[in-house]
C-alpha positions, 0 to 999 in steps of 0.5 A, a space after each residue: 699630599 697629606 691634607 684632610 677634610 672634615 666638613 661639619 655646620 658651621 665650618 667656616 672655609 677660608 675665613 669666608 664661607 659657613 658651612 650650613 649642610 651638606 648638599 652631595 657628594 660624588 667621587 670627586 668632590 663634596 658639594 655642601 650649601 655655605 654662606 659668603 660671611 661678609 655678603 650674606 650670598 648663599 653658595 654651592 661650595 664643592 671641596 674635596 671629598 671629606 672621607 679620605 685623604 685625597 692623592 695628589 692626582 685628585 688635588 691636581 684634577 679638582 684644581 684643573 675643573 677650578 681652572 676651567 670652570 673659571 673660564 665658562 661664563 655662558 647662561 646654560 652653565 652653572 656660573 662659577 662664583 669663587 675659587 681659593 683653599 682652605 687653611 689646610 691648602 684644599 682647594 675649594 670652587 665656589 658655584 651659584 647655589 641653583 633651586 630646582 631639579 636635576 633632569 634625572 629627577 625629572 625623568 624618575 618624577 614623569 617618565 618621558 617627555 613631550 618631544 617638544 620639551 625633550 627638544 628644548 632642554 637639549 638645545 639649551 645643554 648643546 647652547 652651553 656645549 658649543 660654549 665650552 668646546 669653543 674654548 676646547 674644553 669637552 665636558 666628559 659625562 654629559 648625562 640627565 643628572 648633570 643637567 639642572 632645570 631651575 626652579 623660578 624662571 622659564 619653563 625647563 631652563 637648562 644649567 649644565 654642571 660639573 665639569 669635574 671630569 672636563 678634559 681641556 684641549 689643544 687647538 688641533 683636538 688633541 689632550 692637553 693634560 692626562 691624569 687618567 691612568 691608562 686602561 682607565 675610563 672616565 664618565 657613565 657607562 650608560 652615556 659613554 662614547 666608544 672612545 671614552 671606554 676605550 681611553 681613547 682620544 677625546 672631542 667635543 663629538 664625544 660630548 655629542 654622542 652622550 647627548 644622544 643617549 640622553 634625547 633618546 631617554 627624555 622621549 622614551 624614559 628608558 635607558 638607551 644602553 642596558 645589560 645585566 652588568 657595568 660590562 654589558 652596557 659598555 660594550 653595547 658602545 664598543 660593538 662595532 655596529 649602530 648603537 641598538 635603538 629601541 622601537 620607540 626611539 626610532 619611531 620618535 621625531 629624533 630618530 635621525 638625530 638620536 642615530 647620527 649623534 650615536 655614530 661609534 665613528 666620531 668623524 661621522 656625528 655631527 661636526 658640532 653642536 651647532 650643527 646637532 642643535 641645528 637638526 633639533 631644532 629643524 625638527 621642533 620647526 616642522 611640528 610648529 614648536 618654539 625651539 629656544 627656551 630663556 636666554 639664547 646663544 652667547 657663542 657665534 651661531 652656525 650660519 643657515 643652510 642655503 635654501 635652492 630658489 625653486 623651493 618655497 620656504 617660510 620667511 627668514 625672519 622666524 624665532 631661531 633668527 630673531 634670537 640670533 639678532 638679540 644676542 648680537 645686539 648687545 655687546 657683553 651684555 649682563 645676563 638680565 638685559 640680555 634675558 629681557 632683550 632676547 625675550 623682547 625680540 622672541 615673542 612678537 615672532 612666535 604666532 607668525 613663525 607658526 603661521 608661515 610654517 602651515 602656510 609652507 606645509 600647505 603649499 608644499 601639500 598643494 604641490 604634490 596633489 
C-alpha cells in the first residue's frame, strides 16, 4: 500500500483538523496537537508514522486500535474523539488532548511513591482494564508511560492510553485476529508476560501481570526485571521460577499483590481485575487509606466477599460501597454528573470508614491480649 505521510504545521487532516506541532511519536503512530476547524476543539490526532511508507499489515493494525478504541468509553481511559483518513486514505484517530504527565515522568521526577498513592493510581488503571477486558479487549503493554495522571482535577487522576497494540478477544479468550508474525512479541520487556514473550495465547491476566511490575516500581522507583540486555530482561519472565522480587517490594504492603499478579502461570493471577483491585484496595483499607481517586467504577463491581458472623468487621457502609451505590445511581450518566454525584456520596464516608477501621483494629487487638 503506497500512501505516504508528511505531517508539518498547518496541515490540515481530512478538511477538519490543523496540525499545530508535533506531540510524539512510537513505532505505531505519530501523535501531533490539531485543532478541529469548525469547533475550535483541540485534539491529540495520531496518523501513521510520517518517516515511511507504512505496510499493509501496519494500515490494518492502526485500523483495528481505531475499531476498538471506538468501543471504550470508561473516565480512566482516554476517550476517543474521532475517526476517518486523510485525502491519501491514511487512517487517523482522533483523542482528547489530556494536560499532565505520564507516570513514568512522574517516577523520573520523584522516584517511588507513597503506598498510598501507588495504591490509588493502580486502582483507577484495573477500573479502566476491567472496562476494556469486559469487552474482550487486552491492552498488551501496560506500563507507567501509558498511564497518564491529568493535570487540573483530583490528585493523580488516571487516563490509560494507547491501545495501539490491543489485541480483541473471542468470548472463550481465544485471538480474535493475528497481525503478529510468529516468533514476534508485542510490548515492553520490562513489563512482558511469560506469554507475550513467548507469542503465546494472550488474556486479560496478561494485562495483570504488566501491573505487577508497574506497583512494584511506583513503591520502589526501580525496575522489577533488569539485566545487561533486552534478552536478559525477558528471560527473567520466561524463567521457570517466581519472578525476582527485591527486598524492598517484598518488604512493602503489596508484597502479595505484586507476587500473585506475577504468577508466570496465568491461571494462578488473579481471575481479574476486580479481584487484583479488590486486594489493593484491602491493603490501602488496613492503613486507613482512601481506596478510590475521581470518578469510580462504570463496569459491574465484584461482589464482597462473605465475612463468618463470628469475626467482628467495620460496618459495610465504607468508601469502596458508597462508590459502588454512586455509579449505580445514574443510568448512563454524563461523566460530569457522575463525577460530582460520585464524590457527593464518597466524602461524608471518609472520616467514618477510618474511624470504624481503628475501632476494628482495637477489638481485634483487645481480643488477642
Amino acid at each position: 500500500m503506497s500512501v505516504a505521510v508528511q505531517i508539518d504545521a498547518g496541515t490540515v487532516i481530512a478538511a477538519r483538523y490543523r496540525v499545530e506541532s508535533s506531540i510524539g511519536e512510537g513505532g505505531f503512530g505519530g501523535v501531533y496537537r490539531a485543532v478541529n476547524v469548525e469547533t475550535g476543539q483541540v485534539v491529540a490526532l495520531k496518523l501513521l508514522p510520517a518517516r515511511h511508507t507504512p505496510r499493509e499489515t501496519e494500515v490494518k493494525r492502526f485500523q483495528r486500535e481505531a475499531a476498538l478504541v471506538t468501543r471504550l468509553d470508561h473516565p480512566n481511559i482516554v476517550k476517543t474523539l474521532d475517526y476517518g483518513h486523510t485525502g491519501d486514505g491514511v487512517p487517523f484517530i482522533a483523542f482528547e488532548l489530556l494536560e499532565g504527565v505520564s507516570l513514568r515522568e512522574k517516577l523520573i521526577a520523584e522516584g517511588a511513591l507513597s503506598v498510598s498513592r501507588a495504591g490509588r493510581i493502580v486502582v483507577q488503571v484495573l477500573n479502566g482494564l476491567e472496562h476494556a477486558h469486559g469487552l474482550m479487549i487486552v491492552h498488551r503493554d501496560i506500563k507507567p508511560a501509558n498511564i497518564f495522571l491529568c493535570a487540573g482535577r483530583d490528585s493523580d487522576f488516571v487516563r490509560v492510553l494507547d491501545f495501539g497494540v490491543a489485541k480483541a478477544l473471542t468470548p472463550d479468550n481465544t485471538n480474535l485476529t493475528k497481525l503478529t508474525s510468529t516468533g514476534q512479541f508485542i510490548g515492553t520487556p520490562a513489563y512482558m508476560s511469560p506469554e507475550q514473550v513467548r507469542g503465546g495465547d494472550i488474556t486479560p491476566s496478561s494485562d495483570l501481570y504488566s501491573l505487577g511490575p508497574v506497583l512494584s516500581e511506583l513503591v520502589t522507583g526501580k525496575k522489577v526485571a533488569q539485566g545487561d540486555s533486552e534478552i536478559d530482561v525477558l528471560m527473567t519472565h520466561m524463567s521457570a521460577g517466581p519472578l525476582p522480587l527485591t527486598e524492598a517490594v517484598l518488604e512493602s504492603p503489596f508484597a502479595e499483590v505484586i507476587r500473585r499478579a506475577t504468577e508466570k502461570e496465568p491461571s494462578a493471577r488473579y481471575e481479574s481485575a476486580g479481584e487484583m483491585r479488590a486486594a489493593i484496595e484491602a491493603v490501602l483499607a488496613q492503613r486507613g487509606a482512601v481506596s478510590s481517586t475521581g470518578p469510580a467504577r462504570i463496569a459491574p463491581a465484584t461482589p464482597a466477599p462473605a465475612v463468618a458472623p463470628d469475626v467482628p468487621a467495620p460496618a459495610a457502609d465504607t468508601v469502596a460501597a458508597g462508590l459502588r451505590r454512586a455509579t449505580t445511581a445514574l443510568a448512563d450518566p454524563p461523566p460530569s454528573a457522575l463525577f460530582d454525584h460520585v464524590y457527593a456520596e464518597a466524602h461524608p464516608l471518609v472520616d467514618a470508614e477510618r474511624e470504624e477501621h481503628r475501632a476494628y483494629l482495637g477489638s481485634l487487638e483487645g481480643a488477642s491480649s
